[in-house]
BAPA-251850 format. One record per residue (C-alpha): y, x, z; residue in three letters. Coordinates in pm, 1 decimal. Last residue first. Layout:
north,east,up,resn
Y,X,Z,ALA
...
This chain:
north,east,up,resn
383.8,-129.5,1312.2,UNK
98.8,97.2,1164.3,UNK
-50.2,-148.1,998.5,UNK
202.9,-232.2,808.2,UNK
258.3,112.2,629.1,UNK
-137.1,115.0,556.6,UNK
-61.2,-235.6,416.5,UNK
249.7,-69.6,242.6,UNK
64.1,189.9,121.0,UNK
-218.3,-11.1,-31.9,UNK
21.8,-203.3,-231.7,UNK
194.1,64.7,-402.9,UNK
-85.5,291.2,-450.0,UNK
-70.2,227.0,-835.4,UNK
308.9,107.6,-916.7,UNK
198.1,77.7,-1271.3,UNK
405.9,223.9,-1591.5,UNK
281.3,85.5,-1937.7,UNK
3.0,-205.6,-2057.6,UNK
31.0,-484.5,-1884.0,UNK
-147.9,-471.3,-1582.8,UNK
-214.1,-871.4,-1411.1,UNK
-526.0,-931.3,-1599.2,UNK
-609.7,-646.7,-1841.4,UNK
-387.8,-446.9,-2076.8,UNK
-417.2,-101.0,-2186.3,UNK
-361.1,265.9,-2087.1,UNK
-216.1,149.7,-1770.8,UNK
33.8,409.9,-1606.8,UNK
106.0,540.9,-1298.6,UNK
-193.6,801.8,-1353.5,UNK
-196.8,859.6,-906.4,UNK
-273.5,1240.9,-727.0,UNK
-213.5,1032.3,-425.3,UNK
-109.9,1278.5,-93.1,UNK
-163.1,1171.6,251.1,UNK
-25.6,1311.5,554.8,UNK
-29.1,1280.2,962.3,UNK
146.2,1538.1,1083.6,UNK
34.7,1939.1,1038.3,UNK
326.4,2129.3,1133.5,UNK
551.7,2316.3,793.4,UNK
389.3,2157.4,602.4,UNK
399.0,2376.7,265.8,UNK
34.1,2505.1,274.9,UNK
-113.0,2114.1,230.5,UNK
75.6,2128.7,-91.7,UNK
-165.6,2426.7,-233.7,UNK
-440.5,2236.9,-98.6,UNK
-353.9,1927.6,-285.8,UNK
-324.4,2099.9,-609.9,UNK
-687.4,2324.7,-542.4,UNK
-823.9,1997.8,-474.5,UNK
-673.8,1817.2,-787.2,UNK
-797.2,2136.9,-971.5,UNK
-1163.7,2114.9,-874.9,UNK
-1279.8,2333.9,-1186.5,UNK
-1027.1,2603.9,-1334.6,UNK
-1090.6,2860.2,-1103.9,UNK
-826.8,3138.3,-1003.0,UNK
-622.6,2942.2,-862.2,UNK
-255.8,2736.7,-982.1,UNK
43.6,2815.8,-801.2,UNK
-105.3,3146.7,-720.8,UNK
5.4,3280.2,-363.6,UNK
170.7,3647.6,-458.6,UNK
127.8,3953.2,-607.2,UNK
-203.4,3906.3,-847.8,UNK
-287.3,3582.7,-691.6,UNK
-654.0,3503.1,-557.4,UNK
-471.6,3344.1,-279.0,UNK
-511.5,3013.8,-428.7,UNK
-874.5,3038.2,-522.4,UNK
-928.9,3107.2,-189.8,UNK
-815.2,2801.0,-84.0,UNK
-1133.9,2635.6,-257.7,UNK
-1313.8,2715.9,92.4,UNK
-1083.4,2441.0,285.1,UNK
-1204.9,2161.2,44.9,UNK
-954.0,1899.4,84.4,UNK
-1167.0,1617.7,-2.4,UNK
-1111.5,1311.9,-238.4,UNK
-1097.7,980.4,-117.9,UNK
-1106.6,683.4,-404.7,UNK
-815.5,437.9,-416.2,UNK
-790.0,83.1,-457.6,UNK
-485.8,-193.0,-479.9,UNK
-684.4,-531.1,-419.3,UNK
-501.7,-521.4,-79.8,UNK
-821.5,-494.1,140.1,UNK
-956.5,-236.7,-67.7,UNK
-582.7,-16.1,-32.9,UNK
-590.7,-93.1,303.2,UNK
-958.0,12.1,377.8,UNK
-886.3,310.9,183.5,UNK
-576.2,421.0,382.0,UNK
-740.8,376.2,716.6,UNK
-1037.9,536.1,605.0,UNK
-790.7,835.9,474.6,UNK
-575.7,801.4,823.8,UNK
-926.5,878.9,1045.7,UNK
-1008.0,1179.0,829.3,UNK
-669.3,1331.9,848.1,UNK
-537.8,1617.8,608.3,UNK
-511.4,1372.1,341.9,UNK
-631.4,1317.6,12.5,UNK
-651.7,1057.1,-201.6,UNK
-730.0,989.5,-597.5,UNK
-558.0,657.0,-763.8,UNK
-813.5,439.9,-960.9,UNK
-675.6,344.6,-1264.6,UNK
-719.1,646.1,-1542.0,UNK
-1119.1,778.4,-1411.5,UNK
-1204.8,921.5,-1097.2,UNK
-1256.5,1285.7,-1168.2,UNK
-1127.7,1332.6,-1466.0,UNK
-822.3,1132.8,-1388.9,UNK
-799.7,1371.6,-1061.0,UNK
-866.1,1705.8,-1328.3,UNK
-539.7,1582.6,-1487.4,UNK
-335.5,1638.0,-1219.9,UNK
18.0,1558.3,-1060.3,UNK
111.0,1228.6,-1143.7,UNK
260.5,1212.8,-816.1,UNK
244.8,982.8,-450.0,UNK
364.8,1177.6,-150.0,UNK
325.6,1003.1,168.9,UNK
418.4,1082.3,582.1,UNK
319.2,918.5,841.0,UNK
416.3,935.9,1205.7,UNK
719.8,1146.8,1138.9,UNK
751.9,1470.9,1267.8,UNK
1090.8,1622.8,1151.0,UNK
1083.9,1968.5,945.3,UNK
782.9,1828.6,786.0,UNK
998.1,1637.9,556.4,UNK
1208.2,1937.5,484.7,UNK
850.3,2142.2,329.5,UNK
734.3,1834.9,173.9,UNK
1036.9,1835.3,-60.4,UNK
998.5,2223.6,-124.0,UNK
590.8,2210.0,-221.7,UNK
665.6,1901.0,-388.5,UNK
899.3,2078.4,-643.6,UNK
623.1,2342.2,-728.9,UNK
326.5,2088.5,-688.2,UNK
505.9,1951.2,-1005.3,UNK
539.4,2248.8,-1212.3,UNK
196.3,2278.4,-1302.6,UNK
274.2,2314.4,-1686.1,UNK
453.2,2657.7,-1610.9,UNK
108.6,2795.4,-1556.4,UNK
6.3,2998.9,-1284.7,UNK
326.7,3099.4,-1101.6,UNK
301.2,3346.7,-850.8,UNK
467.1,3172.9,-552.8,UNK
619.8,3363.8,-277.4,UNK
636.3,3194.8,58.6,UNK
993.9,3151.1,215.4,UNK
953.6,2721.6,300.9,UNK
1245.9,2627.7,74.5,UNK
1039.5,2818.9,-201.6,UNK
1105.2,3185.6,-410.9,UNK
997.6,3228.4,-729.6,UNK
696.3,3493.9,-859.7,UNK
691.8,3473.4,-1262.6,UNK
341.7,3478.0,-1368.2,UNK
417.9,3196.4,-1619.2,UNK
775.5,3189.2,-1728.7,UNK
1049.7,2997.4,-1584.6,UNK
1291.4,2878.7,-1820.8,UNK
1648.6,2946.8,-1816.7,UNK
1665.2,3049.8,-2174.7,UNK
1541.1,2716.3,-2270.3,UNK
1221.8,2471.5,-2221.9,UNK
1207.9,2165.5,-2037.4,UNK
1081.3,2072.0,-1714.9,UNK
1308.2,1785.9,-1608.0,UNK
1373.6,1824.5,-1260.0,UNK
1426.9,1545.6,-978.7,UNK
1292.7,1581.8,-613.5,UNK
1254.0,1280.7,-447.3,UNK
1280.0,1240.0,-57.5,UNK
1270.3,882.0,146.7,UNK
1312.6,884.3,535.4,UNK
1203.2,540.6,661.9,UNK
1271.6,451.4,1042.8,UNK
1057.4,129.0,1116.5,UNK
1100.6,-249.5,1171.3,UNK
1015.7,-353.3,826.3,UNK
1276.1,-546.7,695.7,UNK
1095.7,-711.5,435.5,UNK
1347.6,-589.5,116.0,UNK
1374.8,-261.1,306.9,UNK
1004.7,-188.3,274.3,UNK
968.9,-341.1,-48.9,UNK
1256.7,-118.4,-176.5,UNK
1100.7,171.3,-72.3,UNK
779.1,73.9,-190.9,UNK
950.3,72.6,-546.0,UNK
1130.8,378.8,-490.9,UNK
788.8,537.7,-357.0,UNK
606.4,453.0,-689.5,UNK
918.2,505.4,-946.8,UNK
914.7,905.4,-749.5,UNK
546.1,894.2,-800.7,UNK
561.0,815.1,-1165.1,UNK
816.9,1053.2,-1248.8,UNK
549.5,1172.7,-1501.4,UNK
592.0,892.2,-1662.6,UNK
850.3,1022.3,-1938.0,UNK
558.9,1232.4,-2018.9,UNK
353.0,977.8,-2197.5,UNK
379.4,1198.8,-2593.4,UNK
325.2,1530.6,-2440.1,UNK
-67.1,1536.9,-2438.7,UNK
-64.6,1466.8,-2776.1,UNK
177.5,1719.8,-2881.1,UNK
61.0,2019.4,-2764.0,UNK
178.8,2101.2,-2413.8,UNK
428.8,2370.2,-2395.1,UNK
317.5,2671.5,-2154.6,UNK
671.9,2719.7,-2194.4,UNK
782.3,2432.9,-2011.0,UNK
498.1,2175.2,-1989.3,UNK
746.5,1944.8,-2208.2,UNK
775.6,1708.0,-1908.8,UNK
1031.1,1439.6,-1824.0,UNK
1188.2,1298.6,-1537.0,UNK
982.9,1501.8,-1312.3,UNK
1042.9,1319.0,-1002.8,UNK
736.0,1333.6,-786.3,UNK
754.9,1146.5,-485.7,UNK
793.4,1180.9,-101.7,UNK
774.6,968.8,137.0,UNK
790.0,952.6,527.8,UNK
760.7,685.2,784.6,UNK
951.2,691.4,1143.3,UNK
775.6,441.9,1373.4,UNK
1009.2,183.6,1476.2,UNK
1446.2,184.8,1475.1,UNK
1707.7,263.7,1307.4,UNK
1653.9,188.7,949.6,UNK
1707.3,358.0,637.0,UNK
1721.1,695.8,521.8,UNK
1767.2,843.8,200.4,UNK
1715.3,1214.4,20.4,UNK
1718.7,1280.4,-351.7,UNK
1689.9,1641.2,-450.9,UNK
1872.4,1772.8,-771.5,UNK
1744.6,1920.0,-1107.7,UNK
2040.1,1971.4,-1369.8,UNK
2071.6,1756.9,-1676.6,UNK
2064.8,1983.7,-1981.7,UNK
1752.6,2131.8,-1895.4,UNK
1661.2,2475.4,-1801.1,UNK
1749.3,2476.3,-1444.9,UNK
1468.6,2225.3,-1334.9,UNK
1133.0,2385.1,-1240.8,UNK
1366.5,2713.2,-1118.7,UNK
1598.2,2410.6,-886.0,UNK
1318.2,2261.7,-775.3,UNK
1129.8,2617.9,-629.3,UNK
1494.1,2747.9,-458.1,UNK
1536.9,2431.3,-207.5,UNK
1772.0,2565.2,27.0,UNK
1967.8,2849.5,-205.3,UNK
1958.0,2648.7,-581.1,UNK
1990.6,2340.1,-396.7,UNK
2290.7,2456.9,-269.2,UNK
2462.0,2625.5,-597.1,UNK
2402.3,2278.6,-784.4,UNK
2211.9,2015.7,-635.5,UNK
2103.9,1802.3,-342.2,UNK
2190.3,1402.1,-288.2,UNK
2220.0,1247.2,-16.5,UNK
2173.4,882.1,36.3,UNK
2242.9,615.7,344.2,UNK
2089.0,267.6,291.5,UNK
2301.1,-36.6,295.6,UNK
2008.5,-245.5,100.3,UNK
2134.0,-273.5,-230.3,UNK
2368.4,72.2,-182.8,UNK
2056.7,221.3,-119.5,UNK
1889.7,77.7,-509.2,UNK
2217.5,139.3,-653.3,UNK
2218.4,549.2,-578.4,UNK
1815.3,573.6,-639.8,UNK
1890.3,447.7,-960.5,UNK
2177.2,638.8,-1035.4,UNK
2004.2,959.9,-920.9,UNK
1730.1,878.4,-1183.9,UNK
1976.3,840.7,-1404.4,UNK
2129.6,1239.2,-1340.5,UNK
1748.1,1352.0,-1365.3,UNK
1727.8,1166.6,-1709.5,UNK
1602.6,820.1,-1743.7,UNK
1739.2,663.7,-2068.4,UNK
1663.5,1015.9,-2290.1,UNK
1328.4,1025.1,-2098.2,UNK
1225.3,630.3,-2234.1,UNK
1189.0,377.3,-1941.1,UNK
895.0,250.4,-1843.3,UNK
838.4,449.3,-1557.1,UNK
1165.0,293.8,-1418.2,UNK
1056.4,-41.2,-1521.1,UNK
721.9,-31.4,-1366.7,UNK
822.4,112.8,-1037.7,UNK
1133.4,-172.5,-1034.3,UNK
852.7,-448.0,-1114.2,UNK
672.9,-306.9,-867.1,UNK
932.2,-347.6,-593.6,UNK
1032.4,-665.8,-659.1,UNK
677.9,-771.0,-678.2,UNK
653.6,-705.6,-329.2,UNK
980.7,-846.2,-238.4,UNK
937.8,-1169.2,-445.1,UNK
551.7,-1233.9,-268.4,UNK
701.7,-1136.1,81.2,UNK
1000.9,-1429.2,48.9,UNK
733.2,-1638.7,-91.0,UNK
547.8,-1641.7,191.1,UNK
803.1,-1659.1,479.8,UNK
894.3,-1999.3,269.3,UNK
566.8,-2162.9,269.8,UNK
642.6,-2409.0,-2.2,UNK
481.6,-2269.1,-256.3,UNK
480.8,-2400.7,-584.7,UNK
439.5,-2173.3,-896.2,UNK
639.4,-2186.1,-1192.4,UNK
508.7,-2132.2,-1573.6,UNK
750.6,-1931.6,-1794.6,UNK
948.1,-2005.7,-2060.1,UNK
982.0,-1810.6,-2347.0,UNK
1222.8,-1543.2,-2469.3,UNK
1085.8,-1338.6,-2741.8,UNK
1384.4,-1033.0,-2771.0,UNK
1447.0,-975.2,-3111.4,UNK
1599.5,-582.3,-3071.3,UNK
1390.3,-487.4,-2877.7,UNK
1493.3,-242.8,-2610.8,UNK
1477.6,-339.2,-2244.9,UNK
1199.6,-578.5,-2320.6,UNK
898.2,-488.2,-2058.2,UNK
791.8,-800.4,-1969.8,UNK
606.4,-883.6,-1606.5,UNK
466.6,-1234.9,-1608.4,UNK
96.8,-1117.6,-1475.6,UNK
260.1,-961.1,-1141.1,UNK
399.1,-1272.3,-1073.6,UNK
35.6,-1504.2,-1092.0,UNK
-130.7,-1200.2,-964.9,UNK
92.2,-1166.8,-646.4,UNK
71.5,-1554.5,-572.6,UNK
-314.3,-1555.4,-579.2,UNK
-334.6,-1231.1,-369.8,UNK
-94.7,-1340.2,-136.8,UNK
-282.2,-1679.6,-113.6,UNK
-171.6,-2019.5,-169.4,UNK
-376.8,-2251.2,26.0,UNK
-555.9,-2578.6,-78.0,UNK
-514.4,-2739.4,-495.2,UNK
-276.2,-2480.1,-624.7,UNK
98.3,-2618.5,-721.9,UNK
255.6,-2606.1,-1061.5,UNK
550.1,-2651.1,-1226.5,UNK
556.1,-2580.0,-1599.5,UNK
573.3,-2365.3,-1870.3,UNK
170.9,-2421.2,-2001.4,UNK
-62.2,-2223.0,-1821.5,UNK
-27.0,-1823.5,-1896.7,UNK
0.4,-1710.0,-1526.9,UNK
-294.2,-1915.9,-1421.8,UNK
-498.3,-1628.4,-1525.6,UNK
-302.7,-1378.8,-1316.8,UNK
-290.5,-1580.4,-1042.3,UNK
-703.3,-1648.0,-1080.8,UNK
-728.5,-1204.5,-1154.1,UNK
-551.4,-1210.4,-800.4,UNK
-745.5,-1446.1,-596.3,UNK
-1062.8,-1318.6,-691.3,UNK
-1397.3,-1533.7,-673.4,UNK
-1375.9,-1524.1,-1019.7,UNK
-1255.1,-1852.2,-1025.0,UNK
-1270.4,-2096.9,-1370.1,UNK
-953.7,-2266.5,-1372.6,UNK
-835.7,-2594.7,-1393.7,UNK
-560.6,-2799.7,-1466.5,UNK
-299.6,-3071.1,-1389.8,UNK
-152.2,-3389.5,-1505.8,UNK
-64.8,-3288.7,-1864.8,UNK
104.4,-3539.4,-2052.4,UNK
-3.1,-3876.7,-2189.0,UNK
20.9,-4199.1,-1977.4,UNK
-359.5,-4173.2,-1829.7,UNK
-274.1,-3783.3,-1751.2,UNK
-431.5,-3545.7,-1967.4,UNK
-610.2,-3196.3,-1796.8,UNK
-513.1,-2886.9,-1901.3,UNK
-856.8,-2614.5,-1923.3,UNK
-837.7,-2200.0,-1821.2,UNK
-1124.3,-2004.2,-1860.7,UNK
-1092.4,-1706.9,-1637.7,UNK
-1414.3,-1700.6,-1520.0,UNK
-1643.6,-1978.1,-1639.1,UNK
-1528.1,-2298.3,-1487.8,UNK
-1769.5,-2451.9,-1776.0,UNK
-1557.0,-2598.0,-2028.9,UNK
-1680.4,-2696.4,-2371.8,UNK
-1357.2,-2867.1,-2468.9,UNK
-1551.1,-3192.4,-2534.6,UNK
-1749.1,-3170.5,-2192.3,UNK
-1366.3,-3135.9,-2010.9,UNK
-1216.3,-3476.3,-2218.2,UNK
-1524.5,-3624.9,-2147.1,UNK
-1501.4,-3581.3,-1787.0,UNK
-1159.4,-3714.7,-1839.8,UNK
-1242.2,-4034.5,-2008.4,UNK
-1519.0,-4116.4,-1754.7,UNK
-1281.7,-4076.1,-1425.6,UNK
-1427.5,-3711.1,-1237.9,UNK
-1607.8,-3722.0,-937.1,UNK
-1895.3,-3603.2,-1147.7,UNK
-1728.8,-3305.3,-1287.8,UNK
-1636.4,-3221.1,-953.5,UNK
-2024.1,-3200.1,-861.4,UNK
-2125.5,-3035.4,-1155.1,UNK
-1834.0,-2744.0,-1118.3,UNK
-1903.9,-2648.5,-803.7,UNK
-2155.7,-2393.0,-816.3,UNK
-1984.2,-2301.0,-1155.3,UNK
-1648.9,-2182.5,-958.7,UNK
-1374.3,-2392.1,-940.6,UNK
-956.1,-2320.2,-920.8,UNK
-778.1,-2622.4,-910.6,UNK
-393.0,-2654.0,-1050.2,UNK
-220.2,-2951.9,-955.6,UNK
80.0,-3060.4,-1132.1,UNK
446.9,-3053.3,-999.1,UNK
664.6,-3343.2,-1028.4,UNK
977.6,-3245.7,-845.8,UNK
984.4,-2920.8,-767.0,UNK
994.9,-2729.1,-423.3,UNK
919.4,-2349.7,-276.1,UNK
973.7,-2203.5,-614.4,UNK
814.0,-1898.2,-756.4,UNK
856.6,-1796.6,-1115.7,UNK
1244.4,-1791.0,-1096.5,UNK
């Protein structure tokens, strides 16, 4: 366990900036000040130095502070495996970087490197109760991104969803076959060609409190039907159930703190794949909320299943309602591979939703619904175009088309989101991220 609310001899860890540093350096006994001049340490950011104790051993250490309690977790994250305690208060931040640092991905090598880990003291109980829940429910995003297509079909995505509300004595339904088909028409065409059938996911939990609302993306796998994407652009498509892995993760955050609120949870699951029973571009389907879709490219299947999942969450009105998805391209053009893009049909909820996500170290970027784009949408041949007739601003054209399937305009927000970190800095390994994760459930809290 990487946090631990007692230990017997635990050292001290100090984090210092360079304003500081002269001064404690002076304090210091001779030998040990020379110790810290001979290792050419300056508390520059991120530099990490052990100090000796007088009998040998390590009696503590130090780290250079970037003035960010998170990238100092992370950094003390890779002191030697021991117990440790920060000099003054433990922050969230400090604690979240520190855990979120020691994720491993593992699951299939065959020579598994098991070392052990650092610990962290806290002994502020309530405090490391949130810390484990939060990074519970990352670590479960990141795994379930993580995981290879042929390990994470539709069907195991189900499973997951299955043990995670049986964890927390949530109720679950689950969609498919000749129903979904009838009720919820647009996931079952993005889905029906693959071996493992598309479904929709639905779970509640709690009774009582604001009633919350998410939805995510659960295309298990995506070939770009057949509008195939080349190969390069194909290789990371296991992620793009990214938003589903996002919401499951909050989910189980949620429930994990025992949030006093009503939470209503709906993935739908396809794999786009390519068969007989493909859709083909230009086809016009049917939707759950009886508009006509021409479709513009099969590749842009995942506004298609979102479209009939936001549909039944509007049939309620719940005070807030979330989808996260990997559902453009043109947002990672726009703002770049780790900085979610938002939109939302409320002005007042997007500044709430950024000043959570800045005040949880978890960013995103507004993006606006531009009402004139919409045109684009209805420049169909026979039908509302899945895509538009303009290939520039298509995350805005995406959001818009969702924004038609509400069925009453409640408070929304929709995160166009990577999931995924194309390489490794302090705290992101490389693979799946639970982007948006943290910012929601500020946003979430805030609303209690």
């Amino acid at each position: 366990m990487p946090i631990v609310t007692t230990a017997e001899t635990p050292r001290t860890l100090r984090l210092l900036n360079k304003t500081d540093f002269p001064g404690w350096l002076d304090q210091l006994p001779p030998a040990i000040a020379a110790w810290v001049r001979d290792h050419g340490f300056e508390a520059a950011p991120a530099r990490k130095l052990v100090l000796p104790g007088e009998t040998g051993g390590i009696a503590g250490a130090v780290i250079g502070s970037r003035g960010d309690g998170f990238a100092d977790g992370a950094a003390a994250a890779s002191l030697p495996p021991l117990d440790w305690q920060i000099e003054g208060e433990c922050t969230e931040a400090f604690g979240l970087g520190f855990l979120m640092e020691q994720y491993r991905f593992d699951r299939f090598r065959q020579k598994k490197t098991v070392s052990p880990n650092p610990r962290l003291v806290i002994a502020d109980t309530a405090l490391k109760a949130r810390l484990e829940a939060i990074n519970g429910g990352i670590s479960l995003a990141r795994d379930l991104i993580n995981l290879p297509a042929n390990h994470l079909n539709p069907q195991g995505l189900e499973d997951e969803a299955r043990t995670l509300a049986e964890a927390y004595d949530a109720s679950i339904t689950v969609i498919s076959g000749e129903q979904l088909e009838r009720d919820f028409p647009a996931i079952d065409v993005v889905g029906r060609a693959a071996e493992s059938p598309p479904r929709l996911i639905d779970m509640r939990w709690g009774e009582t409190g604001p009633m919350i609302t998410l939805v995510g993306k659960g295309v298990t796998f995506d070939s770009g039907g057949l509008d195939l994407k080349p190969s390069s652009a194909m290789e990371m498509m296991k992620k793009d159930m990214g938003g589903a892995a996002i919401t499951l993760g909050l989910t189980r955050t949620i429930m994990a703190l025992g949030l006093p609120l009503r939470l209503r949870v709906l993935v739908p699951v396809a794999e786009n794949a390519v068969s007989d029973k493909s859709f083909r571009p230009l086809d016009v389907i049917e939707t759950a909320a009886g508009i006509p879709v021409e479709v513009g490219n099969t590749d842009a299947e995942g506004r298609l299943i979102l479209a009939d999942a936001l549909h039944l969450a509007t049939s309620e009105e719940p005070e807030l309602l979330i989808d996260f998805a990997t559902l453009t391209g043109a947002a990672r053009v726009a703002v770049g591979t780790e900085l979610p893009a938002l939109f939302s049909n409320d002005r007042a909820l997007s500044a709430e939703f950024v000043e959570a996500g800045d005040a949880a170290g978890d960013p995103l970027w507004p993006m606006p619904l531009h009402q004139p784009y919409e045109r684009f949408l209805d420049g169909g041949h026979t039908a509302l175009s899945s895509t538009g007739a303009s290939r520039y601003g298509g995350a805005i054209t995406a959001a818009l088309f969702l924004q038609r399937f509400l069925q009453k305009p409640v408070p929304w927000a929709h995160i166009d989101v990577m999931a995924w970190n194309l390489a490794s800095r302090p705290g992101y390994p490389k693979g799946g991220e639970a982007m948006g994760l943290r910012a929601a459930l500020r946003l979430v809290e805030g609303k209690l």
